[in-house]
TILO-207480 format. One record per residue: x, y, z of N, C-alpha, C in turn. Coordinates in steps of 0.001 Angstrom, whole numbers, plus 500000, padded with zeros to 6 digits. Layout:
XYZXYZXYZ
...
***
This chain:
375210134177187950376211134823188761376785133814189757
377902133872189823378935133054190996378991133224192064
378456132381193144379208133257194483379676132174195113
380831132496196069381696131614196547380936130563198028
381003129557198384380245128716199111380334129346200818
379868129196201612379743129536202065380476128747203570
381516129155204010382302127810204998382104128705206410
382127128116207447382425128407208287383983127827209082
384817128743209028386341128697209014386494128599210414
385530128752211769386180128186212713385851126762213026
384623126442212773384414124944212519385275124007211523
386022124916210486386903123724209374388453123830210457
388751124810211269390081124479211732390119123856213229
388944123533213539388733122690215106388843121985215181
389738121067216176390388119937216140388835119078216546
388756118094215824387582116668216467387965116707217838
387133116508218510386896115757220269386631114636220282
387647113908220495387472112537220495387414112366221779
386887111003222590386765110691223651388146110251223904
388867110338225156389743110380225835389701108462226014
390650108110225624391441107009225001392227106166225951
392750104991226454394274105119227078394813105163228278
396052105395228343396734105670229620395997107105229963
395675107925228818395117109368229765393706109091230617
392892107754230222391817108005230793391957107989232442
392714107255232633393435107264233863393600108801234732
394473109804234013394482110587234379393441111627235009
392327111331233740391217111900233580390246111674235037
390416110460235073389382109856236473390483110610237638
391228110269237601392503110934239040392096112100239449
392283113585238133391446114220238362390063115177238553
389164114184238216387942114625237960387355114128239326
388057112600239853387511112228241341388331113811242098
389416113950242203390230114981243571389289116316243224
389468117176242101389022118131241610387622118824241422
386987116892241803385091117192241699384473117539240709
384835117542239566384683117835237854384630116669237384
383732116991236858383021115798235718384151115312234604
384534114308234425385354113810233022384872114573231422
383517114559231600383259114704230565383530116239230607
383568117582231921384037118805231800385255119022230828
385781117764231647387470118095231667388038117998229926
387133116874229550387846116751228517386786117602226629
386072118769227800385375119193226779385970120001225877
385687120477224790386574121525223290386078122510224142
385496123439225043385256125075224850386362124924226697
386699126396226625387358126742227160386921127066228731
385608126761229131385097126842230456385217127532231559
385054127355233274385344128473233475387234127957233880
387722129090235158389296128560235270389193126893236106
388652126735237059388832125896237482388846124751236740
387699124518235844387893123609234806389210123299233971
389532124697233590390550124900232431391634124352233628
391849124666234555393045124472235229393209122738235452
392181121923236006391733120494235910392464120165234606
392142120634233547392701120211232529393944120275232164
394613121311232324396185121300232288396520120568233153
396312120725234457396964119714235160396874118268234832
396057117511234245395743116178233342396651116222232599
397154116957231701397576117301230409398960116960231392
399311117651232181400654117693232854401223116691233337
399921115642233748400637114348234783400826113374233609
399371113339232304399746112548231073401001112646230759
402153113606230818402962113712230098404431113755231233
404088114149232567405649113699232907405494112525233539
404542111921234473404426110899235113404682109147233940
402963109594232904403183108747231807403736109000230749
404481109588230624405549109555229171404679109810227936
403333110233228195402659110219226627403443111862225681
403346111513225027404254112530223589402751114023224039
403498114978223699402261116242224050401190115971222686
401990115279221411401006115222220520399639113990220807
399789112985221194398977111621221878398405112506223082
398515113565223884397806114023224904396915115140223977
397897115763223144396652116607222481395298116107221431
395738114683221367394423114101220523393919113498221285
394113113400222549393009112538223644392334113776224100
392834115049224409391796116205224927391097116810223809
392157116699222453390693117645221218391848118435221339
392492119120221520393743120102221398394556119769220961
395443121097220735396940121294219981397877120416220105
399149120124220222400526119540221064400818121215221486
400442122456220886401363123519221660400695123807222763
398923123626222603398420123713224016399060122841224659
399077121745224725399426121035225773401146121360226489
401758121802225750402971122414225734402941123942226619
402157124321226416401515125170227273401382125091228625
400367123646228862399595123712229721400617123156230905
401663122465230146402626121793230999403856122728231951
404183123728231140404929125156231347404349125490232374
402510126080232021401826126974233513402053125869234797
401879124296234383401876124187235756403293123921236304
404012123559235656405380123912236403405470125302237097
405233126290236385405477127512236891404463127745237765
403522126922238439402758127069239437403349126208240679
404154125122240552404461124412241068405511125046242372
405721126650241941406618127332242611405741127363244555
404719127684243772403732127528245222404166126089246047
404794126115247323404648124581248076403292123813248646
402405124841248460400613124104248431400609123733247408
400786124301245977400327123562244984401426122597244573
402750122535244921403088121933244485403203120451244923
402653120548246636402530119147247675401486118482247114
400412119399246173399335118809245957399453117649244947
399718118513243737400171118029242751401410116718242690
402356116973244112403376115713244020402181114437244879
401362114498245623400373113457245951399837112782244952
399089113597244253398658113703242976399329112106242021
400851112904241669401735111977240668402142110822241712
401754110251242969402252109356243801400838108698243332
399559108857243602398370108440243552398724107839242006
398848108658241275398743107957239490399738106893239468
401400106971239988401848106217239800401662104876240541
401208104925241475400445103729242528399323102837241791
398503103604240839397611103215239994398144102506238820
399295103361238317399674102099237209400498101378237243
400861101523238980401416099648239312400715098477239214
399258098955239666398319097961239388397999097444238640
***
């Protein structure tokens, strides 16, 4: 008798976690020092609690307007989509409406870009 093998289908469609690569590692240290989160949190595959998750979009956000990386090159340095990251870039704009978060966040992209003058 035949029976069909046995896969586990959320493990065959999960993107690899590769270690964070690059101009993002940069990011990664920026905010894992401000934020107090571990690198290795930030750039983990499970979805954690918000503060984490939020650390991470915001990474995702400065990788991509500050350094010009493509959302697809940010989504293979975190283990994610290009639409997450497409995502993640949207929420924080649309958080940016806040002038706390958004003073934060413009320090933030002054600090990174100061860094890769160096």
């Amino acid at each position: 008798m035949y029976s069909e093998p046995q896969t586990d289908f959320r493990a065959a469609f999960q993107l690899p976690v590769t270690p964070s690569t690059g101009p993002t590692d940069q990011v990664v240290r920026l905010i894992s020092r401000h934020k107090n989160i571990p690198a290795p949190m930030i750039l983990s595959a499970s979805r954690c609690r918000v503060n984490v998750a939020r650390a991470r979009q915001l990474a995702m956000y400065l990788a991509h307007v500050i350094l010009g990386e493509s959302l697809t090159a940010i989504g293979h340095a975190f283990g994610r989509d290009r639409t997450t990251v497409s995502y993640a870039c949207a929420l924080i704009e649309d958080l940016r409406d806040d002038p706390a978060f958004d003073a934060a966040v413009t320090d933030l992209e002054l600090e990174l870009q100061n860094e890769a003058l160096q």
